[in-house]
C-alpha positions as CSV (number, residue, x, y, z in Angstrom):
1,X,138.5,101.1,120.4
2,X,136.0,100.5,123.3
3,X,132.2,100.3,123.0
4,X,130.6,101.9,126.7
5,X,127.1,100.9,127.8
6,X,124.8,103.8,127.7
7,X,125.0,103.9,131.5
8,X,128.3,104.3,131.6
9,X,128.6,107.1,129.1
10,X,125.9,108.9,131.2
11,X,128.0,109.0,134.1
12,X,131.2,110.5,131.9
13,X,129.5,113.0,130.7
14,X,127.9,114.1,133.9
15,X,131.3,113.3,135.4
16,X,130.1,111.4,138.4
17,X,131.8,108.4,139.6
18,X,132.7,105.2,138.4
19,X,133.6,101.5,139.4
20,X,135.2,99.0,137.4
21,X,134.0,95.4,137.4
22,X,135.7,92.1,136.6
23,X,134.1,89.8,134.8
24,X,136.1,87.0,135.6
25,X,133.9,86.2,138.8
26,X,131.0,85.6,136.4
27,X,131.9,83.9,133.8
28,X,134.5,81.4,135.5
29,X,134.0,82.4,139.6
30,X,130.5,81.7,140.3
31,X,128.5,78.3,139.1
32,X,125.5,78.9,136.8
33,X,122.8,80.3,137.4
34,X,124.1,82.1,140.5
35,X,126.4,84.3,138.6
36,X,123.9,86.1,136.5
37,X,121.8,86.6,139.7
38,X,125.3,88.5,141.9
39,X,126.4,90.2,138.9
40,X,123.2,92.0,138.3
41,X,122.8,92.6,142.0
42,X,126.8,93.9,142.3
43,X,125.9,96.5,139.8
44,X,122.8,97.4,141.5
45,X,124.8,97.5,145.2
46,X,127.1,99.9,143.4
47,X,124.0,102.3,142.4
48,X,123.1,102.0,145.4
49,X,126.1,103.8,146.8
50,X,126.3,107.0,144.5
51,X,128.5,105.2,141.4
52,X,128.1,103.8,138.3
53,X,128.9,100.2,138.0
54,X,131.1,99.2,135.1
55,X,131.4,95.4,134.2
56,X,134.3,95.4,132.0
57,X,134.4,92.1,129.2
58,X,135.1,91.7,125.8
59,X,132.5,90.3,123.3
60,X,133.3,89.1,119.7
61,X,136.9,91.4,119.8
62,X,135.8,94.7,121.3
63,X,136.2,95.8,124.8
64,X,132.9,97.3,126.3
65,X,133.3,99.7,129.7
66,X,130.0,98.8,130.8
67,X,127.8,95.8,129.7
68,X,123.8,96.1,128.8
69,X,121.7,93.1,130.2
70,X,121.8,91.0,127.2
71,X,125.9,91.1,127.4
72,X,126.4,90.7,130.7
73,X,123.7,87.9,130.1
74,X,126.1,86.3,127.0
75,X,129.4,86.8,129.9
76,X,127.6,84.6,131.9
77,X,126.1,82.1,130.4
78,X,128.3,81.1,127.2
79,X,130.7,78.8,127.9
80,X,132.4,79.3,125.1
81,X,134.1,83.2,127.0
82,X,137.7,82.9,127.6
83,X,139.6,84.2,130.4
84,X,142.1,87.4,129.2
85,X,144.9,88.5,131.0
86,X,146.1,91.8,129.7
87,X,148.5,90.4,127.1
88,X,145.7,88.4,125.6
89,X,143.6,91.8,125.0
90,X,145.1,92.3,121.3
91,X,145.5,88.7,120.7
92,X,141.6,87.8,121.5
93,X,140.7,91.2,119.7
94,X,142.3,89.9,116.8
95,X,140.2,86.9,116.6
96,X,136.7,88.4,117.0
97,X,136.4,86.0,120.5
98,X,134.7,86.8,123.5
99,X,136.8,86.8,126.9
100,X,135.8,88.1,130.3
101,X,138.6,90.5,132.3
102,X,141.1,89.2,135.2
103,X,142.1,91.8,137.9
104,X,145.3,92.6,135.4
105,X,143.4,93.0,132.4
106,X,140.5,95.2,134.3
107,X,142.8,97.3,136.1
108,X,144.5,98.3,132.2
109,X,141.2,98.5,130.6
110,X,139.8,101.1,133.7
111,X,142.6,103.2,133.7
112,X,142.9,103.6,129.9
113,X,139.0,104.6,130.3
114,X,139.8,107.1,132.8
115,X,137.9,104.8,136.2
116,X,139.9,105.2,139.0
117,X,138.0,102.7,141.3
118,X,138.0,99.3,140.9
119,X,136.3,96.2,142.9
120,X,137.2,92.9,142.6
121,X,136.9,89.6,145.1
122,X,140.6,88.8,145.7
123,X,143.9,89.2,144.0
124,X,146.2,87.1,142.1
125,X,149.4,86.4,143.9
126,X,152.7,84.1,144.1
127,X,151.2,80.4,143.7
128,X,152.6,77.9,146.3
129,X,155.1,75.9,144.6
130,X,156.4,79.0,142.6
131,X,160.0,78.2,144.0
132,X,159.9,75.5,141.5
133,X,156.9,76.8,138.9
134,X,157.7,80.6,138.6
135,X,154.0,80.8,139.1
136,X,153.0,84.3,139.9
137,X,149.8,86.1,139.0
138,X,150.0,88.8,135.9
139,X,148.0,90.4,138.2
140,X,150.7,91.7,140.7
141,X,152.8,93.4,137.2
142,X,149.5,95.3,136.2
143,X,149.1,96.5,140.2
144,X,152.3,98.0,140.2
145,X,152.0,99.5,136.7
146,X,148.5,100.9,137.1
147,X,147.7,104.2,139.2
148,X,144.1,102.5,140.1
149,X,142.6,102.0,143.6
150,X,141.7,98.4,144.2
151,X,139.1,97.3,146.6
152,X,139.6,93.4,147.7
153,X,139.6,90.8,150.0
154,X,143.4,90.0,150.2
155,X,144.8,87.5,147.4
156,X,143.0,84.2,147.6
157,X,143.8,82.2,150.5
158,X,144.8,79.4,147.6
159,X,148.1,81.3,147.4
160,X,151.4,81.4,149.0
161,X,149.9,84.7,151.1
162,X,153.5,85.2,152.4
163,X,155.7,85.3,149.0
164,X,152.5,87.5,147.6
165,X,152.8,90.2,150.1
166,X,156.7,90.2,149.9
167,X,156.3,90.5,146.1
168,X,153.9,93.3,146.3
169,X,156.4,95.3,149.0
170,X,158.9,94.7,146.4
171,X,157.0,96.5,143.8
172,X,155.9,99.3,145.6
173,X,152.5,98.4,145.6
174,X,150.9,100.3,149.0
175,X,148.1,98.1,150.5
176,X,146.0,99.8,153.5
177,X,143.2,97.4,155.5
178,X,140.1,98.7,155.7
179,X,139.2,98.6,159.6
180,X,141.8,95.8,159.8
181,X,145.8,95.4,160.7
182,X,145.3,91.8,159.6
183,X,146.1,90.8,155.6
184,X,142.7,89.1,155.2
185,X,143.0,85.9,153.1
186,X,139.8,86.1,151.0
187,X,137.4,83.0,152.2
188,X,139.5,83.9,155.7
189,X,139.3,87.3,158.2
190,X,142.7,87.3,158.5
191,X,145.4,85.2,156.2
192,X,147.7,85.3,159.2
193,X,149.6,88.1,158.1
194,X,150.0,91.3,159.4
195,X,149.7,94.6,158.0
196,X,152.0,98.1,158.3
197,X,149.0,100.4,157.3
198,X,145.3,100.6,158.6
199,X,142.6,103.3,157.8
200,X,139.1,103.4,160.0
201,X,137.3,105.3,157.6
202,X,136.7,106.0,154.1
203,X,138.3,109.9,154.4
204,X,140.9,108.3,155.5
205,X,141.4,106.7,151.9
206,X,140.7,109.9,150.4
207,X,143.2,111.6,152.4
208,X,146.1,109.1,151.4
209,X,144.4,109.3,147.7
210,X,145.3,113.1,147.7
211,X,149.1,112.6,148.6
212,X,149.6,109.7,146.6
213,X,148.9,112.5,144.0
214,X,150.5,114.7,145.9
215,X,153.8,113.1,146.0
216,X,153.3,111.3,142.9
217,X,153.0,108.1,144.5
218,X,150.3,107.1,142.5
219,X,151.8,105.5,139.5
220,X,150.9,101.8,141.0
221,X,148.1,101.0,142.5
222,X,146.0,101.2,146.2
223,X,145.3,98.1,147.8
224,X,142.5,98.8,150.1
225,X,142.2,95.3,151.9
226,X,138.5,94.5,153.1
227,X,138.0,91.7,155.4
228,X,134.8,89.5,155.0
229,X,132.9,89.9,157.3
230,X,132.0,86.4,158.0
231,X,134.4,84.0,156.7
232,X,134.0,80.0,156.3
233,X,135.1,77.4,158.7
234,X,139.0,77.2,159.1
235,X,139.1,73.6,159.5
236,X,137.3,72.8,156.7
237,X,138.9,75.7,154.4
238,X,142.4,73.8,155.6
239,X,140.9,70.5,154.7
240,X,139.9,71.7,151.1
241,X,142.8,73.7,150.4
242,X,145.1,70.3,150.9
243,X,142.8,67.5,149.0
244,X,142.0,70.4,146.4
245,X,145.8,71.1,145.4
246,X,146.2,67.2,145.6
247,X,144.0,66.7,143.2
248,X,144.7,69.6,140.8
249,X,148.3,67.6,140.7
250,X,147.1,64.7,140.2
251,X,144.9,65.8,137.4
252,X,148.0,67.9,136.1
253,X,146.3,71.3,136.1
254,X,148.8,74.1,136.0
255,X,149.0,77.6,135.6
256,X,146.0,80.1,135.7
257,X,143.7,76.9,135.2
258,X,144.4,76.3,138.9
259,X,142.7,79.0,140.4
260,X,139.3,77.9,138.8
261,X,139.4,74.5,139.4
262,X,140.2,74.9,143.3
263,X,137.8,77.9,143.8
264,X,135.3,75.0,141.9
265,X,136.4,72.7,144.2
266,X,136.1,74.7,147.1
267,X,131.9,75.1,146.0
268,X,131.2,71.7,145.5
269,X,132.4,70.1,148.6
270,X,131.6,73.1,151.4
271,X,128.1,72.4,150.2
272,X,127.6,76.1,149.6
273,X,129.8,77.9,152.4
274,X,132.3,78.7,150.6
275,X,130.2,79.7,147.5
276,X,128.5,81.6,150.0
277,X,131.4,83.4,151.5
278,X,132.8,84.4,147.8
279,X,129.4,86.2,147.5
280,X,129.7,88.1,150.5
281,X,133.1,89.0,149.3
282,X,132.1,90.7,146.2
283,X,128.9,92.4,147.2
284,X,131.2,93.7,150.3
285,X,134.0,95.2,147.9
286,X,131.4,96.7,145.8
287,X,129.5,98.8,148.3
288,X,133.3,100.1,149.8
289,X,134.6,101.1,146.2
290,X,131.3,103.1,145.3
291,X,131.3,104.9,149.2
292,X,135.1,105.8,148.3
293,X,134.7,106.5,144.6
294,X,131.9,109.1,145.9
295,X,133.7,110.5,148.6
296,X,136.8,111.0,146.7
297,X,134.7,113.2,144.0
């Protein structure tokens, strides 16, 4: 059973659209206080377009589509939230505990609720030394499993992008760049990848949207890749991105503990750009999902 915020069950009932939220960003993305201030104003940038925003988390064993102030309020500031992939869902449940939502787990949790537009900062992927790890996101299996469309920034640069975008091919995930024929790499423009698909407009996305259905193509999801608009220094993202996977060795962090610590790592010594750039990310991906969750009404 889920518990939706009244918000939420407004918008069902008047059948007007919807867009899914992560909470993942809040509770281990942002630094305190900052991500109470960009959740609330995520939601509101999503109003702000024509859609309901949905911040998707679970508190003390139930799911809730949808969080009132004082939740989204508990999401941010306890430190005691864990982070659930969609396999932990029953086992947290279980347990009474409180967890915020990956891509993977959001994506499931959406769909079952009948949202078909989701916005997120950037995907899991293929980590860089799966060859030897088997490291690959959760995040990729729920894509290709879930008929939701998917509003991001690329995967996070922090990734082996190249491996990622093979692995989605190979799942017959479709990804189309918004205004772009460049894979963006989340804090970067462009990962240094190209892209086979580009759309220049939001009926564009529709369009595809309707013969996705059409051909019933739809069964995984729709990567709609949006570039940031300003993205941080190169030189210095290069420079962080090597001492930051040093030292998550050194310290012997592994497996989803890795993207935390080096998005953490990334804050604290770009003295805000990066931190800054993540923002600009999410607010972006926001504002696209709700234009195209409207349009596609």
């Amino acid at each position: 059973m889920s518990t939706y915020s009244a918000e939420v069950k407004r918008a069902i009932a008047n059948n007007s659209p919807i867009v899914a939220l992560e909470s993942t960003i809040i509770s281990h993305g942002l630094p305190r206080p900052k991500n109470l201030e960009v959740a609330i104003e995520v939601e509101a940038i999503v109003r702000a377009n024509g859609a309901t925003p949905a911040t998707i988390a679970m508190i003390d064993g139930e799911i809730h589509i949808g969080l009132e102030p004082i939740e989204l309020e508990r999401i941010a500031n306890d430190a005691n939230v864990a982070k659930a992939s969609t396999r932990d869902l029953a086992i947290f449940s279980a347990n009474k505990k409180s967890a915020a939502t990956t891509v993977a787990a959001t994506s499931h949790i959406a769909h079952v609720a009948g949202i078909s537009y989701f916005a997120t900062g950037g995907l899991g992927g293929v980590h860089r030394d799966a060859r030897d790890t088997w490291d690959e996101s959760a995040d990729l299996a729920a894509l290709a499993n879930t008929p939701i469309t998917v509003v991001c920034a690329g995967v996070k640069s922090i990734l082996d992008v190249s491996a990622t975008l093979e692995r989605l091919e190979t799942l017959g995930i479709a990804i189309v760049g918004y205004k772009t024929d460049r894979f963006p790499g989340f804090y970067l423009i462009d990962s240094g990848f190209p892209l086979e698909h580009k759309v220049n407009s939001i009926t564009e996305i529709v369009e595809i949207l309707k013969k996705r259905n059409q051909f019933e193509t739809d069964r995984s999801a729709l990567i709609v890749a949006n570039p940031v608009g300003t993205e941080m220094n190169r030189s210095l993202h290069d420079q962080l991105l090597k001492s930051g996977l040093e030292k998550a060795a050194t310290n012997n962090i592994t497996g989803k503990a890795v993207t935390p610590f080096l998005l953490e790592y990334f804050h604290s010594e770009s003295n805000g750009e990066s931190l800054n750039v993540n923002i600009e990310i999410i607010k972006s991906n926001a504002k696209l999902a709700a234009q195209i969750a409207l349009a596609a009404q």
